[in-house]
N, C-alpha and C positions, 0 to 999 in steps of 0.2 A: 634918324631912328624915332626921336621924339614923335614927329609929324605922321610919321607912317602908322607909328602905333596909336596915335589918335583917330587918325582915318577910321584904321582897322575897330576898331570900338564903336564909333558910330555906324559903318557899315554892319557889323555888329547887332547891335540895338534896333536896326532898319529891319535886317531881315526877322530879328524874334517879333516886333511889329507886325509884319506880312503873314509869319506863320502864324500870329494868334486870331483863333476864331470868336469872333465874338456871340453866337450865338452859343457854344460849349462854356464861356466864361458865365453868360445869364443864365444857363441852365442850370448853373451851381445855385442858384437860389432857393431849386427847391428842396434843398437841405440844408438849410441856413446852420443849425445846431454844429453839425461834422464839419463843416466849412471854418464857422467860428473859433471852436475848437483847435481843428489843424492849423489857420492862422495863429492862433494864443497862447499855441506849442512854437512856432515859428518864433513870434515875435515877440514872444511875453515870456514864454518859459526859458526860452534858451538863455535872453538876456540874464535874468536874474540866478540860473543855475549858475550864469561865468563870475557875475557881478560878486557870489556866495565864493565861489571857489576861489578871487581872487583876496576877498577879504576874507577870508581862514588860512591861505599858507599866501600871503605877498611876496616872499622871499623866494619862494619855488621854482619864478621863472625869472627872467630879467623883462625891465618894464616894455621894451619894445616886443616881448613875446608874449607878453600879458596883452597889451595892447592888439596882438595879432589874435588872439583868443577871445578876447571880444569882439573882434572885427568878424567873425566866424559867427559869434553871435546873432548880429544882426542881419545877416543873409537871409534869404527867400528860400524858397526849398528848392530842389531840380525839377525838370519836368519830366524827362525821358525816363530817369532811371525810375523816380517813383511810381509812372504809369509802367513801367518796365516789369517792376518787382510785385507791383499791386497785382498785375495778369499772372504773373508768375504761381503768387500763393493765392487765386482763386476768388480775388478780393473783387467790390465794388469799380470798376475801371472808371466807365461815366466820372462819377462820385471824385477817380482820384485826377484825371483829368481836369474837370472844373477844378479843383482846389488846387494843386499845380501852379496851371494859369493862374488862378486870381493872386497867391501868393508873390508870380514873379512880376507880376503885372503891378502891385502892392508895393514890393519889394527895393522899385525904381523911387521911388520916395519914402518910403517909409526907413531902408536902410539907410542914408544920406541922415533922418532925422534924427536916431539912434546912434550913428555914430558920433555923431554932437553930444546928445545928450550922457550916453557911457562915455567917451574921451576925451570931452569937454574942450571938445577942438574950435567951439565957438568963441575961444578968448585969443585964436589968433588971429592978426592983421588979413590974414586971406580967405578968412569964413566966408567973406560976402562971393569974391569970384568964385569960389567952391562950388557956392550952390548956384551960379553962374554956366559954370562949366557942366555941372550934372543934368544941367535942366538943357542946357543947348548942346553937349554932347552927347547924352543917354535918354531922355525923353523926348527931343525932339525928334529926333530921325525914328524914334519907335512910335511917335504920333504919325507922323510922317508916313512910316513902313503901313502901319495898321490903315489908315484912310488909303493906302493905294491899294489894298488888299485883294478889293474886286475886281481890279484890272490886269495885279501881278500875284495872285493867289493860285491861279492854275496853273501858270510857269513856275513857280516855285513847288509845287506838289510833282510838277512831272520831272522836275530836274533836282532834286532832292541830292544827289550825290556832290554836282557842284555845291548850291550851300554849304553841305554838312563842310566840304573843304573850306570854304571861305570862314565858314564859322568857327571850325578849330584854327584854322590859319592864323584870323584874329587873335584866337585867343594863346596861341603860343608865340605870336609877335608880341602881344601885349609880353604873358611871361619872361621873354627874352630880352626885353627891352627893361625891364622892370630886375631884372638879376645883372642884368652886365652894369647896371650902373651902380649896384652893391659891390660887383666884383672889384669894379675901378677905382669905389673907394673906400675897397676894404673891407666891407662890412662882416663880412662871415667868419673874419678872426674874432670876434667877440663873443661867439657863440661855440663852446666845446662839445664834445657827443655829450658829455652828463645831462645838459640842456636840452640837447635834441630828444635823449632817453625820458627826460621829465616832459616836454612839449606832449609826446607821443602820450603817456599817463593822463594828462590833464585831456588831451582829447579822447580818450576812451573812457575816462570819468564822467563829462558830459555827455558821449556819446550812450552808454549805457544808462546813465540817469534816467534821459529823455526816452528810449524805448521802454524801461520800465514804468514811467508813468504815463504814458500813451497806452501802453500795453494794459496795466490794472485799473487805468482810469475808463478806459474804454469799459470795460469787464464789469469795473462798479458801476456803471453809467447804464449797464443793459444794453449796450450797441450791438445790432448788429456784427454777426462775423467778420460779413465783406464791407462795414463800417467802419470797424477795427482795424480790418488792415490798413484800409487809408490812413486813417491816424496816424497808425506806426508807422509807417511808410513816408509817409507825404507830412508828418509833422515833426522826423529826424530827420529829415535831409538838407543838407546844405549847400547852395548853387557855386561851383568852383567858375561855371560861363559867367553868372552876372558877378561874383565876388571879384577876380580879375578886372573887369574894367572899371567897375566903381574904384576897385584901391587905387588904378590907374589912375585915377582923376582927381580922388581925394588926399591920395599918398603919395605926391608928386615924385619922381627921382627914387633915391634908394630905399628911402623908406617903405614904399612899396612892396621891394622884395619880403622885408621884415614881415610887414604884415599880411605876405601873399604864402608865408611857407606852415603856416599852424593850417592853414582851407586846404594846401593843397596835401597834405599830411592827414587830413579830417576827410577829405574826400575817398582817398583809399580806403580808406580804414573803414567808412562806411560800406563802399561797394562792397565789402569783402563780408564785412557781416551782416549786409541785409541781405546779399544773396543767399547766407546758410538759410537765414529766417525764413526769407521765402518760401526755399526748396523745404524745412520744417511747415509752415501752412498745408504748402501741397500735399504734401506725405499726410498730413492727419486730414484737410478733405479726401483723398482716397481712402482713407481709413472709413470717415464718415458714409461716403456713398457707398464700398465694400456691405457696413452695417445693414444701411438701408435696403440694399439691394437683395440680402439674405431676408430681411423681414416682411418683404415684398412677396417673395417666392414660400418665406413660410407661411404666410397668408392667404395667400394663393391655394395651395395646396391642401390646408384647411379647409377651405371653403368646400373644394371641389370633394373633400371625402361626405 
């Protein structure tokens, strides 16, 4: 099972290689500011809302759920849901696109260094193979996938339904392989619902943090609408695809489960409320162009008397 779900990770990491465009990733350049930003909500803000949360109530959770809440932390954003959501509520797409990608593309190194640095995992005897493993399980075959891009870029576009299987596949192999070995030894008698009730709180604490300060930061900043939304969008979200195989590989055996159940509790939780947010966007641009379109035709009409 180990081996299979190693595969499945690097296959994995091959294919988001292949799907990623490199001319969409350089286009992000030319809005370096929003880009900056949504990475600084990613990588910067997240860490330090968990880092505050966990030094004001340490006793809240038990240390290996703390430990999973910053590991949540340090994730890249998603790519699908936030160009998803971004179209949704009338937002900047392009804009949420490149930032997506740059973050998950980012995300392959920049999360591995983070989780060092928040769980100070670099004081154990296996730091070295870790980032051994990360670098020849998860970036190689995504160097890999992306340099054959030209030659398997168009079968991958026309066969989309195979991937998307291959890619969940993975990543519920990974999950499966990552909880049976909690189950084997035990691990989930140590965590009662009180726990799970508090997990669930500390993720919608940061969860709503971060859309409030993307949300008024944006606002104080004078960004753009469809600016904004990226932000909020593309600078809450957290990848349950890349977050899985990294723990796979940095959270060997059970431990992984641990640290795989506060993302995949974080992930709901988001779909569920960026979707409202969205369908909120939408509804006030229709309000907006409703506005406009009457003051158009009152204009209109003016004129012609």
């Amino acid at each position: 099972m180990h081996v299979a779900s190693n595969v499945a990770i690097s296959l994995l990491f091959f294919l988001h290689g292949a799907k990623l465009s490199r001319e969409a990733a350089l286009a992000g350049l030319k809005q370096p500011r929003l880009h900056l930003l949504t990475l600084g909500s990613t990588f910067l803000l997240f860490p330090l809302l968990g880092l505050g949360l966990k030094a004001v109530a340490p006793d809240l959770l038990t240390p290996q759920l703390w430990m999973g809440v910053l590991f949540v932390c340090t994730l890249s954003s998603t790519v699908q849901s936030s160009i998803g959501f971004t179209s949704i509520a009338r937002g900047n797409v392009p804009a949420a696109i490149c930032g997506a990608t740059a973050s998950n593309l980012l995300g392959i190194l920049v999360t591995p260094l983070l989780v060092t640095l928040l769980l100070h995992r670099h004081h154990e005897a296996n730091g070295l193979s870790q980032v051994l493993s990360i670098l020849l399980q998860l970036l190689l075959p995504f160097v890999l996938g992306n340099l054959l891009r030209p030659w398997i870029g168009d079968w991958i576009n026309r066969h989309k339904v195979i991937v998307n299987v291959v890619d969940r596949g993975g990543i519920l192999l990974s999950v499966y392989a990552a909880f049976s070995a909690a189950v084997a030894q035990g691990i989930w008698h140590l965590f009662p619902p009180g726990q799970l009730a508090l997990l669930v709180l500390v993720n919608a604490m940061l969860l709503g943090a971060v859309l409030l300060i993307t949300t008024y930061g944006a606002r104080a900043l004078k960004m753009p609408r469809g600016d904004e939304i990226v932000l909020v969008f593309c600078g809450s979200k957290k990848s349950l695809a890349s977050g899985i195989p990294i723990a796979s590989v940095l959270f060997a055996g059970s431990g992984a489960a641990v640290v795989l159940l506060p993302i995949m509790l974080f992930h709901q939780m988001q779909l569920m409320l960026c979707a409202v947010l969205a369908r909120r966007y939408a509804a006030q641009q229709d309000h907006l162009d409703a506005d406009d379109a009457s003051s158009q035709r009152a204009a209109t009409l003016a004129g012609s008397r």
